[in-house]
One Martini backbone bead per residue (centre of mass of N, CA, C, O) as a GRO file, in nm:
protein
  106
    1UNK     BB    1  -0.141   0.456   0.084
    2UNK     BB    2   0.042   0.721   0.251
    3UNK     BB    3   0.310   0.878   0.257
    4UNK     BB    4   0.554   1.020   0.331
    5UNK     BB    5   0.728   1.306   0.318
    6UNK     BB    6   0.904   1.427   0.046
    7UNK     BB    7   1.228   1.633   0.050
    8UNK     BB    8   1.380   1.520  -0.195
    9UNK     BB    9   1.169   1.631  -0.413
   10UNK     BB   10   1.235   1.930  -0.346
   11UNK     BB   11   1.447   1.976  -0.506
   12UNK     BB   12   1.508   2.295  -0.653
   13UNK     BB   13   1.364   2.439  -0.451
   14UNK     BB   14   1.345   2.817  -0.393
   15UNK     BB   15   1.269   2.723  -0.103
   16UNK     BB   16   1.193   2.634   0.193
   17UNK     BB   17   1.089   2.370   0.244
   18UNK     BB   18   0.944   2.388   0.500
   19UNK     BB   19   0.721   2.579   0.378
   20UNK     BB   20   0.597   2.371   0.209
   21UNK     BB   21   0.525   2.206   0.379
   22UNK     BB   22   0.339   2.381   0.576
   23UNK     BB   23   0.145   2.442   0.366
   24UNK     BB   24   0.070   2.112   0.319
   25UNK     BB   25  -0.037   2.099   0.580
   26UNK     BB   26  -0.252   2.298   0.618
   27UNK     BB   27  -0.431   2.184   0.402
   28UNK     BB   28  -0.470   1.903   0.523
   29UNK     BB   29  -0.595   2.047   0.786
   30UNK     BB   30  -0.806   2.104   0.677
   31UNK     BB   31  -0.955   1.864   0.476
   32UNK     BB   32  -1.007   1.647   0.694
   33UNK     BB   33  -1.272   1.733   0.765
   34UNK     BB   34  -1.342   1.598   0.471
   35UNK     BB   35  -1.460   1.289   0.363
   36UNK     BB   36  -1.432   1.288   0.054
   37UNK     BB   37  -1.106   1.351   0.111
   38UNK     BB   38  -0.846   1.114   0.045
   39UNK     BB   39  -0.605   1.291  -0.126
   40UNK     BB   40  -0.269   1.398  -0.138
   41UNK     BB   41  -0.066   1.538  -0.403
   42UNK     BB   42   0.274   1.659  -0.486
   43UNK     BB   43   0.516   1.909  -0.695
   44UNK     BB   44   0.783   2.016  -0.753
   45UNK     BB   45   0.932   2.283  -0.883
   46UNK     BB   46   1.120   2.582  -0.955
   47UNK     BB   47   0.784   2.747  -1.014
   48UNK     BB   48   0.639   2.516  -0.932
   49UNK     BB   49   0.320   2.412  -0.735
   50UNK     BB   50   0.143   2.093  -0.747
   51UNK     BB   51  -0.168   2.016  -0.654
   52UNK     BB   52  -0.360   1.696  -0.562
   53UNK     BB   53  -0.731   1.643  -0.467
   54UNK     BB   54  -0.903   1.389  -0.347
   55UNK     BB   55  -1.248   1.355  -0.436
   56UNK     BB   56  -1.555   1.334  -0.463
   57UNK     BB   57  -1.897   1.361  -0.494
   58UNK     BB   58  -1.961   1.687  -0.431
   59UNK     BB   59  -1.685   1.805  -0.296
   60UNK     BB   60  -1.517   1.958  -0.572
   61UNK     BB   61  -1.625   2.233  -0.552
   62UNK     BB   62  -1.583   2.312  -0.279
   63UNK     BB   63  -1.291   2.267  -0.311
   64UNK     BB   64  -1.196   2.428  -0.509
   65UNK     BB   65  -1.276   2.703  -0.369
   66UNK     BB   66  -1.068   2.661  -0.147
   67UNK     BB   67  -0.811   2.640  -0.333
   68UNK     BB   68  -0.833   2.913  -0.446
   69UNK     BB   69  -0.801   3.063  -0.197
   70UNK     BB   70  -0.519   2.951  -0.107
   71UNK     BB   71  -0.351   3.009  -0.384
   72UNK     BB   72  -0.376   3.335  -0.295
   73UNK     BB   73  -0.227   3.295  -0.070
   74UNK     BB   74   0.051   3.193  -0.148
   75UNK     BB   75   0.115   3.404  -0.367
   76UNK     BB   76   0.171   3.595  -0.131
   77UNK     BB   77   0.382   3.460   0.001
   78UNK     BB   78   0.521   3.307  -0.294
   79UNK     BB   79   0.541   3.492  -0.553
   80UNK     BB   80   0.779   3.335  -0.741
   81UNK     BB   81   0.523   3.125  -0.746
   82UNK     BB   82   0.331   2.885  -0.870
   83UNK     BB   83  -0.014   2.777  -0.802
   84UNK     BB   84  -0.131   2.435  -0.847
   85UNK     BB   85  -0.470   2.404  -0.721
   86UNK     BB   86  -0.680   2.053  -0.783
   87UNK     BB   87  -0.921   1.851  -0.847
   88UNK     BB   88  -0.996   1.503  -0.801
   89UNK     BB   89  -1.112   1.157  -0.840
   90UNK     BB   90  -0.804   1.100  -0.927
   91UNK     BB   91  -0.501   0.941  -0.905
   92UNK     BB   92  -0.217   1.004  -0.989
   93UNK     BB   93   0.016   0.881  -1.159
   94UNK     BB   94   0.312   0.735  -1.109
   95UNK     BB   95   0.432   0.902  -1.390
   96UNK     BB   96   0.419   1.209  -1.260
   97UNK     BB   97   0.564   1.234  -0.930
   98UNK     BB   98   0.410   1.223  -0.698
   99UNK     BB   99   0.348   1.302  -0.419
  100UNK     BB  100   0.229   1.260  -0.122
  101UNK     BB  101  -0.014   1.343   0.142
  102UNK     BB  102  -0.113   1.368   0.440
  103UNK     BB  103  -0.392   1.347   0.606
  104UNK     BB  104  -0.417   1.455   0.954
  105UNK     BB  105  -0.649   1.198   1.042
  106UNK     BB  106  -0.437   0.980   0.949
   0.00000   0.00000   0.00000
């Protein structure tokens, strides 16, 4: 079950919250169109923005190098902020503070 995106939880974050939900709205509506991929989890600190796409074998590859293309994409746009965008097999802990983040076609 995926949660609705929360802005509460990006508390200190020193853009505009609307762009950075906009960004990870991008990531899911791109990403949707992908079977094997499960779910998006993220978590904003104050210099940088965490993502964790979640996918099976085989589409991990083919995931990581297009968010690799994304993350030079918003370092451009973001300059002040790094950006960490990455594949996993698993949901992230629920100890890590990740929020969910629903992809566009569920």
């Amino acid at each position: 079950m995926c949660d609705k995106p929360n802005p509460l939880s990006l508390y200190g974050f020193s853009s505009n919250h609307a762009d950075l939900l906009n960004a990870l709205w991008h990531i899911a509506e791109e990403l949707s169109a992908y079977p094997l991929v499960s779910a998006i989890f993220y978590r904003a600190l104050p210099e940088r923005v965490e993502v964790i796409v979640v996918a099976e074998r085989p589409m991990t590859k083919m995931i990581g190098r297009l968010l690799e293309g994304r993350r030079e994409e918003l370092g451009v746009k973001f300059p002040y902020l790094h950006w960490d965008l990455r594949v996993a097999q698993k949901n992230p802990s629920p100890e890590q503070g990740f929020s969910s983040y629903p992809l566009s076609s569920q």
